[in-house]
LODO-331313 format. One record per residue (C-alpha): x, y, z. Coordinates in steps of 0.5 Angstrom, whole numbers, padded with zeros to 4 digits, always signed. Example, Ala and Ser with C-alpha at 12.3 -4.5 7.8 and 13.67 -1.06 7.14 Angstrom:
% residues 2
+0025-0009+0016/+0027-0002+0014/
//
This chain:
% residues 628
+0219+0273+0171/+0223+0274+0177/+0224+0267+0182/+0224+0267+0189/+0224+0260+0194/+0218+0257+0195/+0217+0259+0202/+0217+0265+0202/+0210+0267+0200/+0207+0260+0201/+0203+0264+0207/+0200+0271+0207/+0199+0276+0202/+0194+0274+0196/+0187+0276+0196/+0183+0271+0198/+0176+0270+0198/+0174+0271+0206/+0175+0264+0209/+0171+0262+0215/+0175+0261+0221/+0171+0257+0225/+0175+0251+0223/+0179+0248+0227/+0183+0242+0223/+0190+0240+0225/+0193+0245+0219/+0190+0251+0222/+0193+0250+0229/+0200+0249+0227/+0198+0256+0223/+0196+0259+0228/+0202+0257+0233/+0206+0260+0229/+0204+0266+0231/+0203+0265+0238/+0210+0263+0239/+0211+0270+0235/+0207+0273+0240/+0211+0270+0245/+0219+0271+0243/+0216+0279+0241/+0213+0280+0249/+0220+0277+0251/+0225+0280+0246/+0221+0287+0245/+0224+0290+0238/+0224+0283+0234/+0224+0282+0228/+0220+0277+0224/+0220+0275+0218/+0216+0268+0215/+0214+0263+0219/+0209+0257+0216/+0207+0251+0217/+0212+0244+0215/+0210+0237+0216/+0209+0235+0223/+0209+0243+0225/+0211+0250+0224/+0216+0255+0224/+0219+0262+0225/+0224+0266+0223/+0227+0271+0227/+0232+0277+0228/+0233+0278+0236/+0234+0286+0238/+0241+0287+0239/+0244+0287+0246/+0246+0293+0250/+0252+0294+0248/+0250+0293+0241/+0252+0286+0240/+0246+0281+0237/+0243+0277+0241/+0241+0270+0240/+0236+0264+0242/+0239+0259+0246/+0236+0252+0247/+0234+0252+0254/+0231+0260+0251/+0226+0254+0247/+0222+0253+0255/+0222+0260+0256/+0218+0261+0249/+0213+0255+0250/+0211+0258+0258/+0210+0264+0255/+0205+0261+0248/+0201+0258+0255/+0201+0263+0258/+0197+0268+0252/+0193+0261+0249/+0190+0261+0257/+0189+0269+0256/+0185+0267+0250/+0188+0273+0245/+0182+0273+0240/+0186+0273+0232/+0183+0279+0228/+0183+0279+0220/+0183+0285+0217/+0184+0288+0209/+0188+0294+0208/+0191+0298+0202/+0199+0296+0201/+0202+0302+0203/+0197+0302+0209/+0200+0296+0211/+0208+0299+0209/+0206+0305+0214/+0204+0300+0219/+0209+0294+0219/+0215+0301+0218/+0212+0304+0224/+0213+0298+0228/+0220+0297+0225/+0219+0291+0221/+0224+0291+0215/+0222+0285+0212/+0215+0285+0213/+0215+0292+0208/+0220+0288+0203/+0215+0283+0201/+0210+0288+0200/+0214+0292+0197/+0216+0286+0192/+0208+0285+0192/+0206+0292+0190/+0212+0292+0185/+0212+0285+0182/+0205+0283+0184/+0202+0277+0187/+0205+0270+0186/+0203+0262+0184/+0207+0255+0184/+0211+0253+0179/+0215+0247+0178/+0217+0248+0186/+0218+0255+0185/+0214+0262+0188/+0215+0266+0181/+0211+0273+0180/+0206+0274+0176/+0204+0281+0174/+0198+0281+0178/+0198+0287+0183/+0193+0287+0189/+0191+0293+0192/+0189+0290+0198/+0193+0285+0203/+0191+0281+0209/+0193+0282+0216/+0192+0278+0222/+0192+0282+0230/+0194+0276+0236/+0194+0281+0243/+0199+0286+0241/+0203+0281+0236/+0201+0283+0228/+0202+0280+0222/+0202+0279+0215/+0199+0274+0213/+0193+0270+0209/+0190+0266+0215/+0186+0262+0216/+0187+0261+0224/+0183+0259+0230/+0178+0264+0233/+0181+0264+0239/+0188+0262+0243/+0184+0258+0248/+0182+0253+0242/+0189+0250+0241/+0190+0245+0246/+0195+0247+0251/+0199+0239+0251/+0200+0238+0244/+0205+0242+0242/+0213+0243+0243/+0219+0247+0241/+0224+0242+0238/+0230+0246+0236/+0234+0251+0234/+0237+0254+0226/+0240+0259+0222/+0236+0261+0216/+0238+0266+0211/+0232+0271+0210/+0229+0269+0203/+0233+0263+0202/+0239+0267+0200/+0246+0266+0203/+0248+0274+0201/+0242+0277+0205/+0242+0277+0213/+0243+0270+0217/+0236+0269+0222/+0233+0264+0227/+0229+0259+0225/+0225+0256+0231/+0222+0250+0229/+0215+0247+0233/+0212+0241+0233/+0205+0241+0235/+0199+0235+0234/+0192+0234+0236/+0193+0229+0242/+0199+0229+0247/+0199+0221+0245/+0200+0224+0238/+0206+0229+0240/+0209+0224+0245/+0210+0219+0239/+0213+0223+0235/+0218+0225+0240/+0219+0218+0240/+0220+0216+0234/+0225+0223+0234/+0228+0220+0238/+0230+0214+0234/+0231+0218+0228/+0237+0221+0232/+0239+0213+0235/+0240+0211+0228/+0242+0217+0224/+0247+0216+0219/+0252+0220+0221/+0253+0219+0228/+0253+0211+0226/+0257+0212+0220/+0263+0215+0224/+0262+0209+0229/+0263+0204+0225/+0268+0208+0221/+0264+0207+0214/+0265+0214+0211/+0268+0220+0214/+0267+0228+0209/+0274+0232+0210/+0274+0240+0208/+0280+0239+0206/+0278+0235+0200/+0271+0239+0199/+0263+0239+0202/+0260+0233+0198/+0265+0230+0197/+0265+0223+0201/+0271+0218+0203/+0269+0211+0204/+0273+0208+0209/+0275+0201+0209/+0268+0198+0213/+0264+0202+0209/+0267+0201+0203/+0265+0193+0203/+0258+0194+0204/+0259+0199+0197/+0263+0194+0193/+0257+0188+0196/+0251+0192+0194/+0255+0194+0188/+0258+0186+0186/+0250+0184+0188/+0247+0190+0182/+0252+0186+0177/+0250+0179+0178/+0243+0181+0178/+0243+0186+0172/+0247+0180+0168/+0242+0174+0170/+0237+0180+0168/+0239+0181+0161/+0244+0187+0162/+0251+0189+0158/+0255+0193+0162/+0260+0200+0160/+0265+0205+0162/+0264+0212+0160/+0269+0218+0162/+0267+0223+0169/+0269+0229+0164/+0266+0231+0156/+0266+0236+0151/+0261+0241+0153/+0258+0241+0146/+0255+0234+0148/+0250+0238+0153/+0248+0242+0149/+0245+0237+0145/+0242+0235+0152/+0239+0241+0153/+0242+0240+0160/+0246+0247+0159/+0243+0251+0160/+0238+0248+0163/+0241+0244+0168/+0248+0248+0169/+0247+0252+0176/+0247+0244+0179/+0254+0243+0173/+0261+0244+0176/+0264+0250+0173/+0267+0247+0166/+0275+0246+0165/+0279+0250+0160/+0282+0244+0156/+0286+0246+0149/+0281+0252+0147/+0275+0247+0149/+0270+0248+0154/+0270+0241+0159/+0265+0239+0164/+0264+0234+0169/+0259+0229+0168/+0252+0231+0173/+0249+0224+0169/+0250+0218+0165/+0245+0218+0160/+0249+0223+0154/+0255+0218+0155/+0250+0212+0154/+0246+0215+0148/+0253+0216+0145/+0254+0209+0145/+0248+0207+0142/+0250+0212+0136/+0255+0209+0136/+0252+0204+0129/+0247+0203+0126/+0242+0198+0129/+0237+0194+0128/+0230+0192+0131/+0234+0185+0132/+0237+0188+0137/+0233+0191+0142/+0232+0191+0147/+0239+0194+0149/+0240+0194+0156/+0246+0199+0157/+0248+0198+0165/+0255+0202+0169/+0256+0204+0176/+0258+0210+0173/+0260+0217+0178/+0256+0223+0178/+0258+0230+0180/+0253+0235+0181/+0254+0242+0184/+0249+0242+0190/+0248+0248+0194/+0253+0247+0201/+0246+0249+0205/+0243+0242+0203/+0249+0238+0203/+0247+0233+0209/+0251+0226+0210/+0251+0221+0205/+0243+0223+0203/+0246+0230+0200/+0252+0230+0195/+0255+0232+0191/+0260+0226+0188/+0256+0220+0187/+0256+0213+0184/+0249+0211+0180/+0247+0204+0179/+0245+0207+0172/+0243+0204+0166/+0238+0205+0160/+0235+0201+0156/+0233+0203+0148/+0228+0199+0145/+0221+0200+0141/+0215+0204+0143/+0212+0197+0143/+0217+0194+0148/+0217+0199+0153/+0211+0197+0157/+0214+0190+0158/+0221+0193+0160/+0218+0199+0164/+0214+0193+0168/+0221+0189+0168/+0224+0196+0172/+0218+0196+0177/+0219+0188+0178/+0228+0189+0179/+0226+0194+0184/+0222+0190+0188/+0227+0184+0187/+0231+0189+0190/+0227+0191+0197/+0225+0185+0198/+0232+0181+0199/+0233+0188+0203/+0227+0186+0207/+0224+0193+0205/+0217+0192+0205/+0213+0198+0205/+0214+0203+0199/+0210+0206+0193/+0211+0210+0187/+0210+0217+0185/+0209+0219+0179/+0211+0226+0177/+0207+0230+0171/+0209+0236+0167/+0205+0244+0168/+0204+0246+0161/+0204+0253+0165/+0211+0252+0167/+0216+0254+0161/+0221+0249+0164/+0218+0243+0160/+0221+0241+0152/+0217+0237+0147/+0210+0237+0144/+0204+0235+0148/+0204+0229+0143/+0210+0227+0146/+0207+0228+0154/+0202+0224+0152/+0205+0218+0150/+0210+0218+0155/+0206+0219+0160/+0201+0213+0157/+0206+0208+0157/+0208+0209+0164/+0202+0209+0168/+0200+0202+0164/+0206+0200+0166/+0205+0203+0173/+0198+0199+0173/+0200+0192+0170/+0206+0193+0177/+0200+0193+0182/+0205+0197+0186/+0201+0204+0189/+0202+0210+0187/+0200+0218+0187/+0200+0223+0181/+0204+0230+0182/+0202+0234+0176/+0208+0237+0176/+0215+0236+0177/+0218+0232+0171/+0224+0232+0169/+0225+0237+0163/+0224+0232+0158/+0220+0227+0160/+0214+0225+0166/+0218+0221+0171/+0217+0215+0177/+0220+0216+0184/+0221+0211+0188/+0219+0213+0196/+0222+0208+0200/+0220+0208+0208/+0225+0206+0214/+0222+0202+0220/+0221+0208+0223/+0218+0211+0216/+0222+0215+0214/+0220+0216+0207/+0226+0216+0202/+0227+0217+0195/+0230+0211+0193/+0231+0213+0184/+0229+0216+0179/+0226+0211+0173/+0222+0214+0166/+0220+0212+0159/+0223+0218+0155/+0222+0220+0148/+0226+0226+0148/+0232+0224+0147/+0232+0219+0142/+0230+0225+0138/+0236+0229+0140/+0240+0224+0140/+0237+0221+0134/+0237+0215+0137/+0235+0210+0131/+0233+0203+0129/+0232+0199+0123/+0224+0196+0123/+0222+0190+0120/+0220+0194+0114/+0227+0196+0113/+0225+0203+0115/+0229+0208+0121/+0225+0209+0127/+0227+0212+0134/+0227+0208+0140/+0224+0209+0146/+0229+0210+0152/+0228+0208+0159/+0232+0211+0165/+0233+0207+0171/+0236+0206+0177/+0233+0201+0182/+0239+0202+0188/+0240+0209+0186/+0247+0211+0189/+0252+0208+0193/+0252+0214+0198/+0244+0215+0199/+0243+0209+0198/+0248+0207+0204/+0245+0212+0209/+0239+0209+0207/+0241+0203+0209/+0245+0205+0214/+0239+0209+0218/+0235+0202+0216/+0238+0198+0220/+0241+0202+0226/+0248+0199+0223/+0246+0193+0224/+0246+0190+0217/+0244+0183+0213/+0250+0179+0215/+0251+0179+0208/+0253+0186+0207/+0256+0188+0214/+0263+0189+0214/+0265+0184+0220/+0261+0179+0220/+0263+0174+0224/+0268+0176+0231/+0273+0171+0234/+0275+0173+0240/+0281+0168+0244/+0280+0169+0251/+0287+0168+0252/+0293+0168+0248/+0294+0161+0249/+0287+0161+0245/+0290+0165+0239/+0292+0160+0234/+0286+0156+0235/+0282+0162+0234/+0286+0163+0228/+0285+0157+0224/+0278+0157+0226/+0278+0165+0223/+0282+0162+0216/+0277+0156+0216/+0270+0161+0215/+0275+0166+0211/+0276+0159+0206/+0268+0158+0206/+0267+0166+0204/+0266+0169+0210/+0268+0175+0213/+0271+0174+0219/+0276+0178+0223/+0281+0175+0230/+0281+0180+0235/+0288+0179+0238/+0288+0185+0243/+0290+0185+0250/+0284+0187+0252/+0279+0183+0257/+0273+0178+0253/+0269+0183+0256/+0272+0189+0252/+0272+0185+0246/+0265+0183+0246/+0263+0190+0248/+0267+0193+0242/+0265+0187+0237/+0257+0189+0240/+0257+0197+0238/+0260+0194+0232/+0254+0191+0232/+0257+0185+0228/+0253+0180+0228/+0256+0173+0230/+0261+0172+0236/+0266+0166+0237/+0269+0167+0244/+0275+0161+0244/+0277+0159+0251/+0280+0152+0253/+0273+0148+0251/+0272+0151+0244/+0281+0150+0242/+0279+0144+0240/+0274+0146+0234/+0269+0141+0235/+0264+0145+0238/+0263+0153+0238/+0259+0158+0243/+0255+0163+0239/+0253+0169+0240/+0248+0172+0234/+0247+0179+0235/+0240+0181+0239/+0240+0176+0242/+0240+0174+0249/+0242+0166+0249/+0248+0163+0246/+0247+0158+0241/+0252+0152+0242/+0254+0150+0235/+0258+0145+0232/+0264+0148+0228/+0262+0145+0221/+0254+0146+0223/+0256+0154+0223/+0260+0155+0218/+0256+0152+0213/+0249+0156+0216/+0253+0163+0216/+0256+0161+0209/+0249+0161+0206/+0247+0166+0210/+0252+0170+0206/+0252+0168+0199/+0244+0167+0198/+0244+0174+0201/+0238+0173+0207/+0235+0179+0210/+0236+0176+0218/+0242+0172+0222/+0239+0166+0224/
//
């Protein structure tokens, strides 16, 4: 069967049973906004072509390819053409163009949508005639066979389009105040990098001007604390195309927060019964054709490496390594479970169009681990898992999360295993999943190949939601692996095997967190976590020795000795949003008492030296969520 993106046909051509239209919900408007900006860009720019445009969350979009200019170079939209395009979908919703459904024959439709000089339009329904009609499967479009003699078409004024419907009967019954054009992106026809690059515009549209107003707010929010913009400002991470896309430099402050949730993860996967191991970024390929990662997985593999006639990749996970020590010997029931723990690195072969920041990679280090125990012991295992995690959020101040549960389509060929296995995998999850009292949501259908699997969805305090890990039972492996104990009885049984990975990887997680805290983190976790600043070089060797005291007590403090005013100082230590400030001046060179200032608030807080110390230095070593 051929394959293609997912939105490419998610909104108009299937047969379909007549809808009544006289419904007027969010979803259908966003549809039909769609159009009228269609409408609107080939009123404006006459000659246009168009190739999708459905709705996304919070929104739609389009795909364009504007005319050529008159001297044959192409043209395109820039940002301020975005208010000329919104007057013009006003001025047709006021006119109040009617949206007319009609069934034809393909080839009618080729010869209509040819005539009008929509080359994209004809291409889909040529594919449609050709391959037929298609359905979702494991977050693909894939082609059927079934053939359609018919398909849809729906008529906006002078605006014609191919598509399934439904939409509003009429322009005038979308509200002129809740929608917008939000921006501008390049997006190559059908998903492919070798076909022609359009333009995306994107809309937002909701029910209430309240509803709009408040997501452009939290837009501008999102923006505020996008971790991109503050990582290179405080100097965590920067990518560099001389070393490769995906690819991350941690820098020296993004480094500590790395190393702290990394040296927190240890003690605590330690104090929760974890045995730690090291396994190589580089192995024979024969040790993923026992996974079945290839060739299943090997379009996200790096290319392999020709070494003494032998193929060599680099790992995309940890989980073959893992059971390879588990195969290691013999085990016995007396053993298990076995918790198997490594910061290990991950390299995956990301497609360059989805690399973005630290959230999409394609060299990661996971806080991986895999516990192998009996089937009787998963349960209680997998809720220790579910209970890490919330140990987790908790000490990070997360407090509104849930669990999605990810189940196989038996129609999908993607999936290994009996349905037996499925089944009591998945049986062993959500009993475990219930006994959490966590909320989750069931999707029936993206497991992983071998195996039904829980996401955890994290939200900001803006409520962006993120996928924070990947955790499973898995009894696949274990048999591909022959992954085995001695019982009770004397007689070789497989192991169940848990995959986890509460904090994810350092680089998702980071800009998670990042993104989470605007940059202002835990003073446990910031790089710079108490600033002392001398206000003249008369106050540098007391706020020097007042700089290898906090160092003493375990705390991270750093002495800014520049020739710059106080007023720079605090400035600069402020957009590093560090979060205590020791301004020494004559009172304070005697070290007996101190003027503090805790990030975020407006009062100075009068402390003794001692008194300080010994709050910042438990703040620190128990980890708090909040300065003081």
């Amino acid at each position: 069967m051929f394959r293609i993106s997912i939105f490419e046909f998610r909104i108009f051509f299937l047969i379909m049973p007549k809808q009544s239209e006289k419904e007027n919900d969010l979803e259908i408007v966003r549809h039909s906004l769609a159009h009228i900006m269609a409408a609107a860009v080939a009123e404006l720019w006459l000659g246009t072509k168009f190739g999708v445009g459905p709705t996304v969350e919070n929104g739609f979009y389009y795909d364009i390819e504007l005319p050529a200019d008159s001297t044959g170079a192409p043209q395109r939209l820039l940002p301020a053409d975005l208010l000329r395009i919104e007057k013009r979908m006003r001025d047709i919703i006021k006119r109040g163009d009617k949206f007319i459904r009609e069934e034809m024959a393909i080839d009618e439709a080729s010869k209509l949508f040819g005539g009008l000089g929509q080359s994209f339009k004809v291409e889909l329904l040529r594919d449609i005639k050709i391959r037929g009609t298609t359905k979702m499967e494991g977050g693909e479009e894939i082609f059927t066979g079934e053939k359609p003699n018919t398909v849809t078409v729906y008529r906006t004024g002078k605006f014609i389009d191919l598509c399934r419907g439904p939409h509003v009967e009429s322009a005038k019954d979308i509200p002129e105040d809740g929608f917008k054009l939000h921006k501008l992106a390049g997006a190559y026809w059908r998903g492919n990098e070798k076909n022609p690059m359009l333009q995306r515009i994107y809309g937002l549209a909701f029910g209430k001007k309240t509803e709009l107003e408040g997501y452009l707010h939290l837009l501008e929010e999102a923006e505020h604390r996008d971790h991109r913009k503050i990582g290179e400002e405080m100097e965590l991470f920067t990518l560099s195309p001389t070393i490769g896309p995906g690819l991350v430099l941690w820098m020296p402050n993004g480094n500590i927060i790395k190393e702290e949730l990394e040296r927190w993860a240890k003690e605590t996967e330690e104090a929760w019964g974890y045995t730690r191991v090291t396994t190589p970024i580089i192995t024979k390929e024969d040790l993923f054709f026992v996974s079945e990662h290839l060739p299943h997985y090997k379009e996200s593999m790096y290319s392999p490496m020709k070494i003494d006639n032998e193929n060599y990749y680099i790992k995309p996970m940890n989980c073959p390594f893992h059971h390879t020590i588990f195969a290691n010997r013999k085990r016995s029931y007396r053993e298990l479970p076995l918790r198997l723990a490594e910061y290990g690195w991950c390299h995956r072969f990301e497609d360059s169009g989805s690399l973005f920041g630290l959230m999409r990679v394609r060299g990661m280090q996971m806080n991986d681990a895999h516990i192998y125990c009996t089937k009787e012991q998963a349960v209680k295992e997998f809720v220790d898992v579910i209970r890490l995690h919330e140990y987790y959020y908790k000490k990070l101040g997360i407090k509104d999360y849930y669990m999605e549960l990810a189940l196989r389509n038996p129609a999908n060929k993607k999936y290994h295993g009996d349905d037996k296995m499925w089944q009591e995998a998945e049986k062993l999850m959500r009993e475990a999943m219930e006994i959490s009292k966590v909320p989750y949501i069931v999707q029936n259908d993206g497991a992983a190949f071998y195996g039904p699997k829980i996401d955890f969805q994290i939200k900001s305090v803006i409520g962006r939601v993120f996928t924070a890990s990947t955790n499973q039972i898995d009894l696949f492996m274990p048999k591909k692996f022959a992954l085995k104990y001695v019982d009770q009885n004397g007689q070789e049984q497989y192991v169940a095997c848990i995959h986890r990975a509460p904090l994810g990887t350092h680089e998702r997680f980071v800009g998670f967190l990042i993104e989470h805290f605007a940059g202002a983190f835990p003073t446990w976790l910031h790089p710079t976590q108490v600033q002392v600043i001398p206000v003249g070089s008369a106050h540098l060797g007391p706020a020097k020795k007042l700089g290898a005291m906090l160092k003493e007590a375990g705390v991270r403090a750093f002495v800014d000795g520049s020739n710059e005013t106080v007023g720079y100082k605090i400035r600069k230590a402020e957009k590093m949003k560090v979060p205590y400030m020791l301004v020494v001046g004559d009172k304070e060179a005697k070290l007996k008492t101190l003027a503090v200032r805790i990030r975020g608030k407006k009062n100075i807080k009068n402390m003794a030296v001692g008194a300080f110390i010994k709050t910042v230095a438990e703040e620190v070593a128990e980890r708090k969520p909040k300065t003081m």
